[in-house]
MILUMGU-91541 format. One record per residue (C-alpha): residue in one letter; x, y, z. Coordinates in steps of 0.5 Angstrom, whole numbers, plus 500, padded with zeros to 3 digits. Layout:
MILUMGU-91541
[rec A,[X,Y,Z]];
...
//
This chain:
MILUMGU-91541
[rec X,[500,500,500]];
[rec X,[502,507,498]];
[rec X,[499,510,504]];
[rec X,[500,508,510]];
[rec X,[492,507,513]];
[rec X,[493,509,520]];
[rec X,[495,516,523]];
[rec X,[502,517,526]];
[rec X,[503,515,532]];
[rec X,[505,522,536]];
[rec X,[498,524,532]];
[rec X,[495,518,536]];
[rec X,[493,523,543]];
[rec X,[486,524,546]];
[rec X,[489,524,553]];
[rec X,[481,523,556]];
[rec X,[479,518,552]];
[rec X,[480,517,544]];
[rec X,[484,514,539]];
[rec X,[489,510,539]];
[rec X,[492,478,547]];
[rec X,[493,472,550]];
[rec X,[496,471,545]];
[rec X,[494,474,538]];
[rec X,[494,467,534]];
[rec X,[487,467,536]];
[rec X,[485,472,532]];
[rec X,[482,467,526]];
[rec X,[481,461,529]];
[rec X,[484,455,524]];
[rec X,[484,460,518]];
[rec X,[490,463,521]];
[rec X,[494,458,525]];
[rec X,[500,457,519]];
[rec X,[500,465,519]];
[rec X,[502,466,527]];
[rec X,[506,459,528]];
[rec X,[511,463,527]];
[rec X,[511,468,532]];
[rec X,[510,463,538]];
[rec X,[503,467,539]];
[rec X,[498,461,538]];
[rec X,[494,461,543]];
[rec X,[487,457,543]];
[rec X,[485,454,536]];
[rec X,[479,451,537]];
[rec X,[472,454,534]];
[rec X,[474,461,535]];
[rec X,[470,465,528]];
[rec X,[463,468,530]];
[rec X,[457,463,529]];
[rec X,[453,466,523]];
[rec X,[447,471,526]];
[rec X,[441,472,526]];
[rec X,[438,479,522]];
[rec X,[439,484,526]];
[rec X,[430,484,528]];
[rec X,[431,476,531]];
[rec X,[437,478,534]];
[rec X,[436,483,539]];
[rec X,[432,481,545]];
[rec X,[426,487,542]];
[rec X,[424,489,537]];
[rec X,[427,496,534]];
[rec X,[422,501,531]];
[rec X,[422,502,524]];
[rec X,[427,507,521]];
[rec X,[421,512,519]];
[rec X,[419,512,527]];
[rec X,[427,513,529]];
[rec X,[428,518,525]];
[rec X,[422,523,527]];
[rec X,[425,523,533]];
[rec X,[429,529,535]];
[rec X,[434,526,538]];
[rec X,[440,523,532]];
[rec X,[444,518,533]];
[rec X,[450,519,530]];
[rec X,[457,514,531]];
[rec X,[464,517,530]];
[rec X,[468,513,523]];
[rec X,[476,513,523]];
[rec X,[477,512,516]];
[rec X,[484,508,516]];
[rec X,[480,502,518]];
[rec X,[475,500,513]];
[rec X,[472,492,513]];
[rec X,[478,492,508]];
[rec X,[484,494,506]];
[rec X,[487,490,500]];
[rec X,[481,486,498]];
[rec X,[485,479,501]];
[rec X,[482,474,504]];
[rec X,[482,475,512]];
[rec X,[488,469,513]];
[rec X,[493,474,510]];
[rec X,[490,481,509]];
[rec X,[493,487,511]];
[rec X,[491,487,518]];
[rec X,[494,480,519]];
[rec X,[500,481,515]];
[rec X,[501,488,519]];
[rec X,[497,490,525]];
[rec X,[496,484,529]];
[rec X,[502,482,529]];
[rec X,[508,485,532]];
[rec X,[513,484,526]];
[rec X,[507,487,522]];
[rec X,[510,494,519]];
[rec X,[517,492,518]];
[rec X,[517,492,525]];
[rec X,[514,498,527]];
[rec X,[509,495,533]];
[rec X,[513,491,535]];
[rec X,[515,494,543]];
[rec X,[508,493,544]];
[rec X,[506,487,540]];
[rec X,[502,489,534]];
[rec X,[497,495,533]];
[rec X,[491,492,534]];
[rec X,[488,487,538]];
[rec X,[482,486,533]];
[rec X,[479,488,527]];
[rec X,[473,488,524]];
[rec X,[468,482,522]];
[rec X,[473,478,516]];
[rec X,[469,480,510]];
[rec X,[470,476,503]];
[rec X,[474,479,497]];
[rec X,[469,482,492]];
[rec X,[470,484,484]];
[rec X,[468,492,482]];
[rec X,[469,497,486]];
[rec X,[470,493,493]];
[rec X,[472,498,497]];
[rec X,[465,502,495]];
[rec X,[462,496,496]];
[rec X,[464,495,504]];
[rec X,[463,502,506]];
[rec X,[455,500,503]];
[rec X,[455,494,508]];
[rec X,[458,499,513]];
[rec X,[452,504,513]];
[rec X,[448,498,512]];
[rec X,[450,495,519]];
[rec X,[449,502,522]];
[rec X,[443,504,520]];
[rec X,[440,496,522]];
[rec X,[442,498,529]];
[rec X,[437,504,528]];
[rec X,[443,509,527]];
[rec X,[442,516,524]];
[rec X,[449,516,520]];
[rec X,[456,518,521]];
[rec X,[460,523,524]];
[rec X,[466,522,520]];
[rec X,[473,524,521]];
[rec X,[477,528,516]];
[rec X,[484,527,518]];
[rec X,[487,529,512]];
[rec X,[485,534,505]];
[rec X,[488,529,500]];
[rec X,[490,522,501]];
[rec X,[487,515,502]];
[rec X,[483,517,508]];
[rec X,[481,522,505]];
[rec X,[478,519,499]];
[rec X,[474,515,504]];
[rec X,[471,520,506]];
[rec X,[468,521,498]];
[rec X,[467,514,498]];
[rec X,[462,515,505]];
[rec X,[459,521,503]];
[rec X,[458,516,496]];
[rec X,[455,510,500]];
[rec X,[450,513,504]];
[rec X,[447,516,498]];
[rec X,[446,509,494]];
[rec X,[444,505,501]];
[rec X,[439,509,505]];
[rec X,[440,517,502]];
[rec X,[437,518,509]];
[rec X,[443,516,513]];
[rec X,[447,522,514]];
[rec X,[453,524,514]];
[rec X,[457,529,519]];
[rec X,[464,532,517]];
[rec X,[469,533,522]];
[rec X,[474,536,522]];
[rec X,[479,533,526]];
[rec X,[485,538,529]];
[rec X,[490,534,531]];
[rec X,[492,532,525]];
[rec X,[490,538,520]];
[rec X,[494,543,520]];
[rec X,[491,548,514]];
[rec X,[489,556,514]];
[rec X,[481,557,515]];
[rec X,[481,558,507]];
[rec X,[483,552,506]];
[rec X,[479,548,510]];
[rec X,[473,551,508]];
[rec X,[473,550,500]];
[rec X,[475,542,502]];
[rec X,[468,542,506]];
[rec X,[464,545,501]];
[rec X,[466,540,496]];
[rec X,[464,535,500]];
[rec X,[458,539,502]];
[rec X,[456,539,495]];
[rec X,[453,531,498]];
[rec X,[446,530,499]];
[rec X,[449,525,505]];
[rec X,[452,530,508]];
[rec X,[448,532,514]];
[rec X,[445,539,515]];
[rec X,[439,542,520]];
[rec X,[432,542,517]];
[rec X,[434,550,516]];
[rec X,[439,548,511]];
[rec X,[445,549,515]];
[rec X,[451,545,514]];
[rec X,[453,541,520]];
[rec X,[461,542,522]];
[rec X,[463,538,528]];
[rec X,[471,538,529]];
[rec X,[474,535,533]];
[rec X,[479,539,537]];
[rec X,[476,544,536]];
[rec X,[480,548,542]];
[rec X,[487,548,537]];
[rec X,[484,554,534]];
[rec X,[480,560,537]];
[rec X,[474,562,535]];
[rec X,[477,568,531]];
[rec X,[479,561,527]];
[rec X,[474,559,526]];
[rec X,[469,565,524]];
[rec X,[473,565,518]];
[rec X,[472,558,516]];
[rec X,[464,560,517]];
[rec X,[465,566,513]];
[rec X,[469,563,507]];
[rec X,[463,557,507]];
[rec X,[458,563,507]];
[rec X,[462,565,500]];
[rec X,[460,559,498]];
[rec X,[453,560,499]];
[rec X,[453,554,505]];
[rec X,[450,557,511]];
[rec X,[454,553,518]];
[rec X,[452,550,524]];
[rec X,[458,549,527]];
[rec X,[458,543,532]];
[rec X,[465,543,536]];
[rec X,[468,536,540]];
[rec X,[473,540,546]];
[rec X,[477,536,548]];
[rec X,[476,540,555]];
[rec X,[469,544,554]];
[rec X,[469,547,561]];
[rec X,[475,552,558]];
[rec X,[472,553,551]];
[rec X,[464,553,553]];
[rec X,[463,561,553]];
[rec X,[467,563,548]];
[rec X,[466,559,543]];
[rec X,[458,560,545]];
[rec X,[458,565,540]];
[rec X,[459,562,534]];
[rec X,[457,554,536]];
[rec X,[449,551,535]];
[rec X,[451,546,539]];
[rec X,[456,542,544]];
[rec X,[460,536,545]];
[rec X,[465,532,549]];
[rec X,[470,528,547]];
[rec X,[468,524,555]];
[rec X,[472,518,558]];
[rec X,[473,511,557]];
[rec X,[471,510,565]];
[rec X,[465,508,568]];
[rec X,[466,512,575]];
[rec X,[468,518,571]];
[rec X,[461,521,568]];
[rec X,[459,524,574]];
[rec X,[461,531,570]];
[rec X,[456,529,565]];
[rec X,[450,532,568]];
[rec X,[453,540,569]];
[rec X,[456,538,562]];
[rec X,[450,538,558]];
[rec X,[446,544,564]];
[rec X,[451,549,562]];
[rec X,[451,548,554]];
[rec X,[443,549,555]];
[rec X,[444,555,559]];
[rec X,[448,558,554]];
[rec X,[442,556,549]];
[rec X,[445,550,546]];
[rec X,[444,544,544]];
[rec X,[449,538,547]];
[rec X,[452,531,544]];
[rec X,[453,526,548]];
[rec X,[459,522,547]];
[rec X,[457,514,549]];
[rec X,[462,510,549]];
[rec X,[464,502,550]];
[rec X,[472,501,553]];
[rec X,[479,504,551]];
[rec X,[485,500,551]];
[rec X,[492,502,546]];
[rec X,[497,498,546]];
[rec X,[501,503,542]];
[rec X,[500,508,547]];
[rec X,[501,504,553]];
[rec X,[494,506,556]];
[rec X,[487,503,558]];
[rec X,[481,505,562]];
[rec X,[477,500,565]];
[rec X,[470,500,563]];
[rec X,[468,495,567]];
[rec X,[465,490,563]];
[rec X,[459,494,560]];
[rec X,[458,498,566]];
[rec X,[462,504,562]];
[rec X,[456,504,555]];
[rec X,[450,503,560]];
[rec X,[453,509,564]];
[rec X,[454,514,558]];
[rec X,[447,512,555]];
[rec X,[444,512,561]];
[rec X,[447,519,563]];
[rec X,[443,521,555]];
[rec X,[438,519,557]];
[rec X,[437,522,564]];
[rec X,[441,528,563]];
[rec X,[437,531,557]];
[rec X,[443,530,551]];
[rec X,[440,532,545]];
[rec X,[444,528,540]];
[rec X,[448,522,542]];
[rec X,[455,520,539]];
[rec X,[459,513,539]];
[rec X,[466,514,540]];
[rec X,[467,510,536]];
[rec X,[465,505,531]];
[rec X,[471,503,529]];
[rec X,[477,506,532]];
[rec X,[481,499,533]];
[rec X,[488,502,534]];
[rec X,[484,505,541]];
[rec X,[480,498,542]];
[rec X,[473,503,542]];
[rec X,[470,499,536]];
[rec X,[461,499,536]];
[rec X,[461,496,530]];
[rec X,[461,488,529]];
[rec X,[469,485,530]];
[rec X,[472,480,531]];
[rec X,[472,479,538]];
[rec X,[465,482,539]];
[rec X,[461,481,534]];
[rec X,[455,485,535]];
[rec X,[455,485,542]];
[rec X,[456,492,543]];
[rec X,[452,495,537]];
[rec X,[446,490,540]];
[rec X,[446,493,546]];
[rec X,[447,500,544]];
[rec X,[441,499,539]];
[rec X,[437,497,546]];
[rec X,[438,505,550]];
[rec X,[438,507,543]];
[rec X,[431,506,543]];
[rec X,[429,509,549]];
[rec X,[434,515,549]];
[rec X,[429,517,541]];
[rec X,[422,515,543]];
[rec X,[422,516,551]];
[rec X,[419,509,552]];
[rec X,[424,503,553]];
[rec X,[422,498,549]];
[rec X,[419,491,551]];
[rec X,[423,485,552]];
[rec X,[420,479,547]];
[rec X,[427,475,547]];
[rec X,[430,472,552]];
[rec X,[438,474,552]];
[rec X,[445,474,556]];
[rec X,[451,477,554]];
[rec X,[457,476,557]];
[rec X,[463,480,557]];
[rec X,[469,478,560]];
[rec X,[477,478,558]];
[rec X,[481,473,556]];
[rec X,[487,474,562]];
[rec X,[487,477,569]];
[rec X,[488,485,568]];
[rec X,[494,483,574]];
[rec X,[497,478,570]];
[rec X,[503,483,572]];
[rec X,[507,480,565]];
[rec X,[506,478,557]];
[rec X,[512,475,556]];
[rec X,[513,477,548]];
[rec X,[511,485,550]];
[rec X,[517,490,552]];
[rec X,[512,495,554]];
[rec X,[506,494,557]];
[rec X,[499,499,558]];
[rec X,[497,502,564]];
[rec X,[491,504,567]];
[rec X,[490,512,565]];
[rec X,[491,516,572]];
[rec X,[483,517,574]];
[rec X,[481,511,571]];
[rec X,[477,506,576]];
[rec X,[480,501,579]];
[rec X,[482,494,574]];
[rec X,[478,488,576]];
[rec X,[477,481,574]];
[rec X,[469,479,573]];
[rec X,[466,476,568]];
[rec X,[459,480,566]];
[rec X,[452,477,565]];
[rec X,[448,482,562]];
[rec X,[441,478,561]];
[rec X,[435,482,558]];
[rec X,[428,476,560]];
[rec X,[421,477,558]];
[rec X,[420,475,564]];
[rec X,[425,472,572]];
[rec X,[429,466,570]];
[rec X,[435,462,573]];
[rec X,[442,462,570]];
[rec X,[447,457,571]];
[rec X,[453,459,570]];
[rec X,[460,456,569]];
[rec X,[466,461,569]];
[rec X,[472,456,568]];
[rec X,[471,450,573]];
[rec X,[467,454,577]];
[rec X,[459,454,578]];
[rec X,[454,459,580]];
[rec X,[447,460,580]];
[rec X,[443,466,581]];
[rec X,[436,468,580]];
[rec X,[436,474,574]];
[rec X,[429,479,574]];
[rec X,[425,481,568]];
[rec X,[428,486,564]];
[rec X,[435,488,564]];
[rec X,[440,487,570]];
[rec X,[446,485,570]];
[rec X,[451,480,574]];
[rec X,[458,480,575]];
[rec X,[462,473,577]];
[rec X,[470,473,579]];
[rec X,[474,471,573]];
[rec X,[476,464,572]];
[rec X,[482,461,567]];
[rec X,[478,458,561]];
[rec X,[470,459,558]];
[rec X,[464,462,561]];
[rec X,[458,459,559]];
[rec X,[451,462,561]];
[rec X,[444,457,561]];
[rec X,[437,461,563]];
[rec X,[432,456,564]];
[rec X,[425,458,566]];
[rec X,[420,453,568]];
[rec X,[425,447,566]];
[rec X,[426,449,559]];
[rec X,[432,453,557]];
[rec X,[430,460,553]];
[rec X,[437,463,552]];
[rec X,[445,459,553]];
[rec X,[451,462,550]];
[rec X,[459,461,551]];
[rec X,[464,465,550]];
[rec X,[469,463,544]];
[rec X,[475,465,547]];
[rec X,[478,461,554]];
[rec X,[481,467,560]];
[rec X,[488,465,561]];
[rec X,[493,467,567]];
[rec X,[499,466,563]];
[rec X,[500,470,557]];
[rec X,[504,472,552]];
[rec X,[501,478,549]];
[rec X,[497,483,554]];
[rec X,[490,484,551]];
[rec X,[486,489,556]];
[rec X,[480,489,552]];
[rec X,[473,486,553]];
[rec X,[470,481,550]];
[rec X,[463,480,548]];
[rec X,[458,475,545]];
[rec X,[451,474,545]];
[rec X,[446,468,546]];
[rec X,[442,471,540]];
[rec X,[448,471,534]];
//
C-alpha cells in the first residue's frame, strides 16, 4: 500500500479517552493457524470464528422501531467512523490481508509494532473478497450495518485533505447516498491532524458538501463537527463559516472539546450545539450532568459521547470499562441527563479498542446492546423485551497477569480510571424471571435474574464462560464465549470480549 491507513503514531493522543491478546494467533481461528505458527502467538484454536447471526430484528431480545419511527425522533444518533479501518484494506482473504499481515502481528509493518505486539488486538468481521468496486461495496455493508441498528448516520473524520483517507470519506459520502439517502453523514474535521488555513479548509468542505448525504438542519445548515476544535479559537473558525457563507452553504457549527469547560462561553457565539469527546471510564460521568446543563443554559444543544471501553496497546493505555457498565452508564446519562443527540466514539476506531461496529472478537454484541438504550433515548419509551437473551462479557486474561512475555512495554491503567478488575459479566435481557446457570471456567454459580434488563457479575476463571437461562425446566436462551480466559500470556490484550445468545 502507498499509503500507510493508519495516522502516526505522535497524532494518536486523545488524552480523555479516543483514538489510538492472550496470544493473537486466535484472531481467525484455524484459518490463521499457519500465518501466526511462527510467531509463537498461538494460543487456543478451537472454534473461534462468529457463528453466522440471526437478521438484526430476530437477533436482538426487542423488536427495533421502523426507520421511519427513529428518524422522526429529534434526538439522532450518530457513530464516529475513522476512515484508516474499512472492512477491507486490500480485498485479500482474512487469512492473509493486511490486517494479518501488518497489524495484529508484531512483525507486521517492518516491525514498526513490535515494542508493543502489534497495533490492533481486533479487526472488523472478515468480509470475502469481491469483484468491482469492493472498497464502495464495503462501505455500503457498513452504512447497512448501522442504519440496521437504528443509527441515523455518521460523524466521519477528516483527518487529512488529499489521500486514501480522504478518499474514503467521498467514498462514504457515496455510499450513503446509494443505500439509504436517509442515512446522514456528519463532516468532522479533525484538528489533531489537519493543520491548514481556514480558507482551505472550508472550500474542501464545501465539496464534499456538495453530497446529498452530508448532513444539514431542517434550516438548511450544513453540520461541522470537529473534533478538537479548541486547537483553534473562534476567530479561527469564523473565518471558515464566513468563507462556507462565500460558497452559498450557511454552518451549524457543532464543536467536539477535548476540555469543553474551558471552551464553552467562548466558542457559544459561534456553535449551534456542544460535545465532548468524554472518558472511557465508567466512574467518571459524573461531569456528564453539569456538561449537558451548562450547553443548554448557553442555549445549546449537547451531543453526548457514549462509548463502550478504551485499550491502546501503541499508547500503552487502557481504561477500565467494566464489562458493559461504562456503555450503560453513558447511555443512561443521555437518556437521563437530557442529550439531545448522541454520538458513538467510535465505530471503528480498532487502534484505541473502542469499536461499536461487528468485529471479530465482539460480533455484535455492543451494537446490539446500544440499539436497545437507543430506542429508548428516541422514542422516550424502553422497548419491550420478546426474546430472552444474555450477554456475556468478560477478558481473555486477568488484568494483574503482571507480564506478557512476548510485549517489551505493557498498558497501563489511565491515571483517574476505575480500579481494573476481573469479572465475567452477564447481562440478561428476559421476558420474564429466569434461573441461570453459570459455569466461568470449572466453577459453577447459579442466581435468580428479574424481567427486564439486569446484570451479574461473577469472578473471572481461567477457561470459558458458559451461561444457561431456564424458566420453568425449559431452556430459553444459552451461550459460551469462544475464547478461554487464561492467567498466563504471551501478549497483553486488556479489552473485553463479548457474545450474545441471540447470534
Amino acid at each position: 500500500m502507498t499509503e500507510h491507513p493508519a495516522r502516526p503514531t505522535p497524532r494518536r493522543r486523545r488524552p480523555t479517552g479516543r483514538r489510538r491478546r492472550t496470544a493473537l494467533g486466535a484472531l481467525f481461528g484455524l484459518l490463521l493457524i499457519g500465518l501466526i505458527a511462527g510467531t509463537g502467538l498461538a494460543r487456543d484454536q478451537e472454534d473461534t470464528a462468529p457463528r453466522a447471526g440471526r437478521t438484526t430484528a430476530a437477533a436482538l431480545p426487542f423488536d427495533l422501531p421502523s426507520a421511519d419511527v427513529l428518524r422522526n425522533s429529534p434526538h439522532p444518533v450518530f457513530a464516529h467512523y475513522f476512515p484508516p479501518y474499512p472492512l477491507s484494506l486490500d480485498n485479500q482473504p482474512a487469512e492473509h490481508d493486511y490486517y494479518a499481515r501488518n497489524y495484529l502481528t508484531p512483525h507486521g509493518e517492518q516491525g514498526k509494532h513490535a515494542a508493543y505486539c502489534g497495533l490492533l488486538r481486533d479487526r472488523p468481521l472478515p468480509v470475502p473478497p469481491t469483484s468491482g468496486d469492493w472498497q464502495l461495496a464495503n462501505l455500503e455493508r457498513e452504512v447497512r450495518t448501522a442504519r440496521d441498528a437504528g443509527l441515523d448516520g455518521f460523524t466521519v473524520d477528516i483527518l487529512s485533505l488529499a489521500g486514501t483517507n480522504r478518499q474514503r470519506v467521498d467514498m462514504l459520502l457515496r455510499a450513503a447516498q446509494r443505500v439509504d439517502p436517509g442515512f446522514r453523514i456528519v463532516l468532522m474535521p479533525d484538528m489533531t491532524s489537519l493543520h491548514t488555513d481556514p480558507r482551505t479548509l472550508a472550500d474542501q468542505l464545501a465539496r464534499l458538501a456538495a453530497s446529498p448525504s452530508a448532513y444539514r438542519l431542517a434550516d438548511g445548515r450544513l453540520v461541522v463537527s470537529p473534533f478538537k476544535a479548541e486547537a483553534q479559537d473562534p476567530a479561527w473558525w469564523d473565518q471558515v463559516i464566513a468563507r462556507l457563507r462565500d460558497h452559498g452553504i450557511g454552518t451549524a457549527l457543532v464543536p467536539v472539546f477535548l476540555d469543553f469547560r474551558a471552551n464553552a462561553e467562548r466558542f457559544a457565539p459561534i456553535s449551534h450545539a456542544f460535545s465532548s469527546w468524554g472518558n472511557r471510564s465508567y466512574t467518571r460521568q459524573n461531569n456528564v450532568p453539569g456538561d449537558i446543563q451548562l450547553a443548554h443554559s448557553l442555549g445549546k444543544k449537547w451531543m453526548q459521547a457514549v462509548s463502550v471501553q478504551d485499550a491502546r496497546p501503541n499508547q500503552g493505555i487502557y481504561d477500565e470499562a467494566g464489562n458493559t457498565a461504562t456503555l450503560r452508564s453513558t447511555w443512561n446519562h443521555a437518556i437521563s441527563d437530557g442529550a439531545d443527540w448522541v454520538q458513538l466514539t467510535t465505530w471503528n476506531d480498532y487502534s484505541e479498542g473502542s469499536q461499536f461496529a461487528p468485529s471479530l472478537h465482539n460480533g455484535h454484541t455492543y451494537l446490539d446492546i446500544s440499539s436497545y438504550y437507543l430506542t429508548r433515548f428516541k422514542t422516550g419509551a424502553w422497548p419491550q423485551i420478546v426474546r430472552d437473551t444474555v450477554y456475556v462479557t468478560s477478558r481473555v486474561q486477568f488484568a494483574d497477569a503482571g507480564s506478557a512475555s512476548r510485549q517489551p512495554r505493557l498498558m497501563r491503567p489511565r491515571a483517574g480510571t476505575a480500579p481494573p478488575r476481573d469479572q465475567v459479566e452477564l447481562l440478561t435481557f428476559l421476558t420474564a424471571p429466569a434461573t441461570v446457570s453459570a459455569r466461568v471456567g470449572t466453577v459453577p454459580h447459579t442466581y435468580r435474574a428479574p424481567a427486564g434488563a439486569y446484570a451479574q457479575y461473577l469472578p473471572l476463571s481461567p477457561g470459558r464462560t458458559e451461561a444457561v437461562v431456564r424458566r420453568a425446566g425449559d431452556t430459553v436462551a444459552a451461550v459460551t464465549t469462544r475464547y478461554p480466559a487464561r492467567r498466563t500470556v504471551t501478549v497483553q490484550d486488556l479489552q473485553y470480549y463479548g457474545v450474545s445468545s441471540g447470534r
